[in-house]
C-alpha positions in Angstrom: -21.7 3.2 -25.2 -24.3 0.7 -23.3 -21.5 -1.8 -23.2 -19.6 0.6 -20.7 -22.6 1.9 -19.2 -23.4 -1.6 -18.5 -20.0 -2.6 -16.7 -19.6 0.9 -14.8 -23.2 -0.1 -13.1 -22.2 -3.5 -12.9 -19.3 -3.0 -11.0 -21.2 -0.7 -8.2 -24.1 -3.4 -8.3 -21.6 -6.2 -8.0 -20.0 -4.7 -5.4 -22.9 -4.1 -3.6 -23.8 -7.6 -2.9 -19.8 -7.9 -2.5 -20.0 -5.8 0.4 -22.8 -7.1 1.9 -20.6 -10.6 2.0 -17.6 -9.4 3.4 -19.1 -8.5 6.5 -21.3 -10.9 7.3 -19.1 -13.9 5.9 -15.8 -13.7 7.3 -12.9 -15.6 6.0 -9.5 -15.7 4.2 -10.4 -13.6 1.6 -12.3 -11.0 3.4 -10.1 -7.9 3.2 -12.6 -6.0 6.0 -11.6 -8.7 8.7 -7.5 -8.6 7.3 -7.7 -5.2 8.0 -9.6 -5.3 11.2 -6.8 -8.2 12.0 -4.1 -6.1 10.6 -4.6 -2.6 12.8 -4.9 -4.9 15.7 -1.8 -6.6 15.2 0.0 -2.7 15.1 -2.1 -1.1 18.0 -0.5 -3.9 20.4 3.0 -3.4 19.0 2.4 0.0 19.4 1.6 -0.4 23.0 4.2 -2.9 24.2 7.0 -1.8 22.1 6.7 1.8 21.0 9.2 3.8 19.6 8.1 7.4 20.7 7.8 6.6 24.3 6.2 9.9 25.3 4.0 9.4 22.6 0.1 8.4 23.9 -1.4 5.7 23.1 -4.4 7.1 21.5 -2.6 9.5 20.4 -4.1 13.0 18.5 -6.6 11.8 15.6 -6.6 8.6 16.3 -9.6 7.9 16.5 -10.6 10.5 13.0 -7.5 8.3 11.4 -9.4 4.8 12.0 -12.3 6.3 10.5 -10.0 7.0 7.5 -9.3 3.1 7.0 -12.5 2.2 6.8 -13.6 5.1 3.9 -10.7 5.1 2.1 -9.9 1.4 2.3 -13.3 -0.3 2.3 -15.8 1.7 1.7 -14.3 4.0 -0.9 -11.5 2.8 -2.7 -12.4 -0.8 -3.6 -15.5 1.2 -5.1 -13.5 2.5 -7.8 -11.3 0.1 -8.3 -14.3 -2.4 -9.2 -16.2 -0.1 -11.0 -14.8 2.3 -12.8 -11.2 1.2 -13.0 -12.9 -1.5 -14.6 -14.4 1.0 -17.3 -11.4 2.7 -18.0 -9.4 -0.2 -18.6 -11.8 -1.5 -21.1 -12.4 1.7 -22.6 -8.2 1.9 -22.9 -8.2 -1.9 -24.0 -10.6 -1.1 -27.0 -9.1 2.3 -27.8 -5.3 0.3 -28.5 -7.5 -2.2 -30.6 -9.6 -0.1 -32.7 -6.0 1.7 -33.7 -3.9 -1.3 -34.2 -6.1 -4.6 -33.7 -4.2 -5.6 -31.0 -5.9 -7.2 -27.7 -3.6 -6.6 -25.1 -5.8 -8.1 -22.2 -6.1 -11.4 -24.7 -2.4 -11.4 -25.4 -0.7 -10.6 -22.3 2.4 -12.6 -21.7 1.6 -13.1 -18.0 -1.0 -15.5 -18.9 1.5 -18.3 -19.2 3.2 -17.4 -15.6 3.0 -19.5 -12.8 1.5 -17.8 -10.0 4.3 -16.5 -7.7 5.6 -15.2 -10.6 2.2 -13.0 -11.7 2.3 -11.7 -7.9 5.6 -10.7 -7.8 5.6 -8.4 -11.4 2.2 -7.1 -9.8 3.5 -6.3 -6.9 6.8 -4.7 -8.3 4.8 -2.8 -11.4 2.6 -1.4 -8.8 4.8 0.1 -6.5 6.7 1.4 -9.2 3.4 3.1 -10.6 2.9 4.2 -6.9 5.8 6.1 -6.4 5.9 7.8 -9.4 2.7 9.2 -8.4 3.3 10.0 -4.9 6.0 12.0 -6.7 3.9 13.6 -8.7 1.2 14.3 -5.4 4.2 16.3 -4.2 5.3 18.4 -7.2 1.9 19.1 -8.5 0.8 22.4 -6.6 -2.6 21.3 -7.1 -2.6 18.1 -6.4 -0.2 18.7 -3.2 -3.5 20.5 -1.8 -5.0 17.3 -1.9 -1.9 15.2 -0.6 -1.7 17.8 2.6 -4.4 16.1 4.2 -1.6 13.0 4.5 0.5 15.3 5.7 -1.5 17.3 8.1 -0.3 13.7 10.4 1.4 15.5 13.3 1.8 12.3 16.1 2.6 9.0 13.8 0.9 6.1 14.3 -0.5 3.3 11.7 -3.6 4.1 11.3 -1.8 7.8 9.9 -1.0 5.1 6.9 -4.7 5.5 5.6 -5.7 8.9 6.3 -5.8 11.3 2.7 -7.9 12.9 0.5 -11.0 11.0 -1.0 -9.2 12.4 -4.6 -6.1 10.5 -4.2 -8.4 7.1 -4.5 -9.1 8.7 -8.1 -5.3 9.4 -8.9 -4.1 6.8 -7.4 -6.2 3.5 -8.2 -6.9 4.6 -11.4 -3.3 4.9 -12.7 -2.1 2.2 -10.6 -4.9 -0.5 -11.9 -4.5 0.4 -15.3 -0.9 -1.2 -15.9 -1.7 -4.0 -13.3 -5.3 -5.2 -16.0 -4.0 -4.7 -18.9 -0.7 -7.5 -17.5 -3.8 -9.8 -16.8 -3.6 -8.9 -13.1 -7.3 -9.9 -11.6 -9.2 -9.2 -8.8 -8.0 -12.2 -6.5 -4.2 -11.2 -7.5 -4.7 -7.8 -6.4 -6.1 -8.8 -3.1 -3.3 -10.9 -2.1 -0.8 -8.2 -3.1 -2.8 -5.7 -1.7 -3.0 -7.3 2.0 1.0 -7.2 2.0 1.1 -4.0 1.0 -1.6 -2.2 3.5 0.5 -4.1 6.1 3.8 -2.6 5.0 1.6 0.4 4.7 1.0 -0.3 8.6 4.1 -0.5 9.5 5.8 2.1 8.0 3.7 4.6 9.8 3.4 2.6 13.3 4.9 4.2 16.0 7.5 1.0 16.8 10.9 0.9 15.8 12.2 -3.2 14.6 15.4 -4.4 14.1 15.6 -5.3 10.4 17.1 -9.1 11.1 14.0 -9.1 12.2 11.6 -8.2 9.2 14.4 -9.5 7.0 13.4 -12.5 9.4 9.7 -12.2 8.6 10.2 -12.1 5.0 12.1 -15.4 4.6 9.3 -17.1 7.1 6.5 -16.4 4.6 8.7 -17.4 1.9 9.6 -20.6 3.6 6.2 -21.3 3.8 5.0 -20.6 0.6 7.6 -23.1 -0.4 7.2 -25.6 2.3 3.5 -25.9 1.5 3.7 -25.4 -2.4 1.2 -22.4 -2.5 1.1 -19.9 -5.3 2.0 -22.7 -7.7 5.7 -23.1 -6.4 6.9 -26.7 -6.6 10.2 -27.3 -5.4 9.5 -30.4 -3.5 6.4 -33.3 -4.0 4.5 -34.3 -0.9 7.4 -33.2 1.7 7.4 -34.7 5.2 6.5 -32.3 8.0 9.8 -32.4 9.1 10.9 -31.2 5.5 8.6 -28.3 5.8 9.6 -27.6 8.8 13.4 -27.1 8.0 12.6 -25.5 5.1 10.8 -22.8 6.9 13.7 -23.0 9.7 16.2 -22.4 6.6 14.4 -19.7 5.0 13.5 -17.7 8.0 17.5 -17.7 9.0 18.2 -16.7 5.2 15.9 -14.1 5.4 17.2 -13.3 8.6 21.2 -13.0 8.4 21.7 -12.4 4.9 18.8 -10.4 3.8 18.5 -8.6 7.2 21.5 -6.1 6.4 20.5 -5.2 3.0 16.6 -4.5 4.3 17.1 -0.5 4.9 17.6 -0.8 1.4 14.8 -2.9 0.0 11.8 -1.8 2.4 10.6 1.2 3.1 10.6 1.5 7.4 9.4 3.8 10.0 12.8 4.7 10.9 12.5 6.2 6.9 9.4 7.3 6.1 9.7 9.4 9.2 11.5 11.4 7.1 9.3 11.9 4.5 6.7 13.5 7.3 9.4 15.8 8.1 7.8 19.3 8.8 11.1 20.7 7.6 13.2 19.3 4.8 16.4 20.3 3.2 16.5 23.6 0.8 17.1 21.5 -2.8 14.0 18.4 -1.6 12.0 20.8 -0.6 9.3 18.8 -2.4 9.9 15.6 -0.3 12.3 12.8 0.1 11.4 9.2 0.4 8.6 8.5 -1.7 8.0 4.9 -1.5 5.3 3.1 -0.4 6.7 -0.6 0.4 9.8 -0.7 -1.4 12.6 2.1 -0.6 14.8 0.6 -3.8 13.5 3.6 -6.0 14.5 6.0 -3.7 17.8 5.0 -3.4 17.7 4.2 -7.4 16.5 8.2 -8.1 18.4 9.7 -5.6 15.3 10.9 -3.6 16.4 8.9 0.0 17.4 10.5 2.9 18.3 9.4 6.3 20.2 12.0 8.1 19.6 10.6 11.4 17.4 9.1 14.0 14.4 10.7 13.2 12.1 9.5 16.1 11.8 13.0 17.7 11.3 15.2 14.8 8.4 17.8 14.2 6.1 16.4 11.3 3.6 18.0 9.4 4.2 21.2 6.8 4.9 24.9 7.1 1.0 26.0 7.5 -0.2 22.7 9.2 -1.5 24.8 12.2 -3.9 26.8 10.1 -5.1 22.7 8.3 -9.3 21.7 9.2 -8.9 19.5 11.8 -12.1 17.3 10.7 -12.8 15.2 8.6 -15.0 17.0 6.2 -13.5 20.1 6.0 -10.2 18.3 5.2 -11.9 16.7 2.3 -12.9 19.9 1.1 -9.3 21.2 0.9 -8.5 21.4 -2.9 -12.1 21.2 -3.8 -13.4 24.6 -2.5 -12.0 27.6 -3.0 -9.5 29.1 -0.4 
């Protein structure tokens, strides 16, 4: 018992200090400038090309929504998932060995990957393990109290993408990091996959609308120069002239561009979709919610749970009742955990 006692406090005090670093040291790896950078980067794509027109700029609860980020994002979530994630998935690591003497953690397969290849399972595993739970956020009754304060968004913008209840940090990181440890998935590797994501995140929820030649386009760039510079242990090409690199990232971005473009509605999740899923009214048989992904729309289109009726850029969002919701941030944090 004072082995877990020890990492659950080690964890908090670790992150402590790892706090403490992030602000006042900023670089590559610090997610608190990525996602300053990040919400930048949608606020002035929000401004010069937005989608709803008649839509302010600071729109309603903007400003309670970027206050959101920060708690759940920063201050809140990476809490649990160095500490007690940490716990559980030890706790869960020696339950399957005390039963069977088998180590998973020791004898992962992933261990033997090469590094594009361990970002790409964790990636894929987790937002598999994500939408299965936002599923289950919506068909729950009680935890659908707690998912409301999601959907209590009623003007979309990007910072909408971070505002819920403190509980779905619990739900969520917890059975999302489980899976993603015991495949050998560390710290550094969630990071990385965890910056693409919260942009996707970003975008899904930012009021802009892009044509997906475009993001299809965007895709094959980062590719092109993950292979043009040999990062994430990809090594197609030794020591490659500049001008090598540079049509390679020419090539891939037109790849990504023409021929992945068309299949993007698809593969990624996009405003023009997840609109839907903020619907205030939905069809009689979804009733509990259509388009549950979170970066990729594949499953929904796999389960049968997409829908796309039309342009959705006008449409009322919220929920039947969302006029009665707190419209702070406390009291909305209270919703689910205090009696009605």
């Amino acid at each position: 018992m004072d082995k877990y006692w020890e990492i659950f406090i080690n964890g908090y005090s670790g992150y402590a200090s790892y706090l403490w670093k992030e602000i006042t040291n900023p670089g590559y790896n610090s997610y608190f400038y990525w996602l300053i950078m990040i919400s930048c980067t949608f606020f002035v794509f929000e401004v010069i090309i937005p989608w709803r027109k008649k839509q302010s700029i600071i729109r309603k609860d903007f400003w309670m929504d970027a206050f959101y980020m920060f708690f759940n994002f920063f201050l809140f979530s990476l809490i649990i998932y160095n500490a007690a994630s940490d716990l559980i998935v030890n706790l869960f690591n020696d339950g399957i060995g005390a039963l069977t003497g088998f180590n998973l953690q020791a004898n992962n397969p992933l261990q033997s990957f090469p590094y594009w290849a361990i970002l790409i399972i964790g990636f894929v595993v987790r937002d598999f393990v994500q939408w299965w739970v936002h599923r289950l956020l919506h068909f729950n009754e009680k935890l659908w109290e707690f998912h409301k304060v999601h959907h209590s968004v009623e003007q979309m913008g990007f910072a909408a993408h971070l505002r819920y209840h403190w509980m779905e940090n619990v739900v969520y990181r917890t059975l999302e990091y489980i899976p993603l440890a015991l495949l050998g998935i560390g710290l550094y590797d969630f990071f990385v996959i965890h910056i693409f994501t919260l942009a996707w995140g970003h975008y899904n929820h930012a009021n802009i609308s892009i044509d997906k030649k475009i993001t299809g386009g965007i895709l094959g760039l980062l590719l092109g120069i993950v292979i043009a510079f040999g990062l994430a242990d990809v090594a197609l090409f030794q020591d490659p002239t500049i001008t090598v690199q540079l049509s390679i990232i020419f090539v891939s971005t037109s790849i990504g561009a023409f021929i992945l473009g068309p299949q993007m509605k698809y593969l990624f999740n996009s405003p023009e979709m997840h609109i839907w899923h903020h619907s205030y009214e939905l069809p009689e048989d979804r009733h509990t919610g259509v388009n549950f992904g979170l970066t990729l729309a594949l499953w929904d289109y796999i389960f049968g749970t997409a829908y796309i009726p039309k342009d959705g850029r006008e449409i009322r969002l919220g929920f039947p009742g969302v006029e009665e919701f707190p419209e702070n941030f406390i009291e909305q944090n209270m919703v689910g955990v205090k009696k009605k």
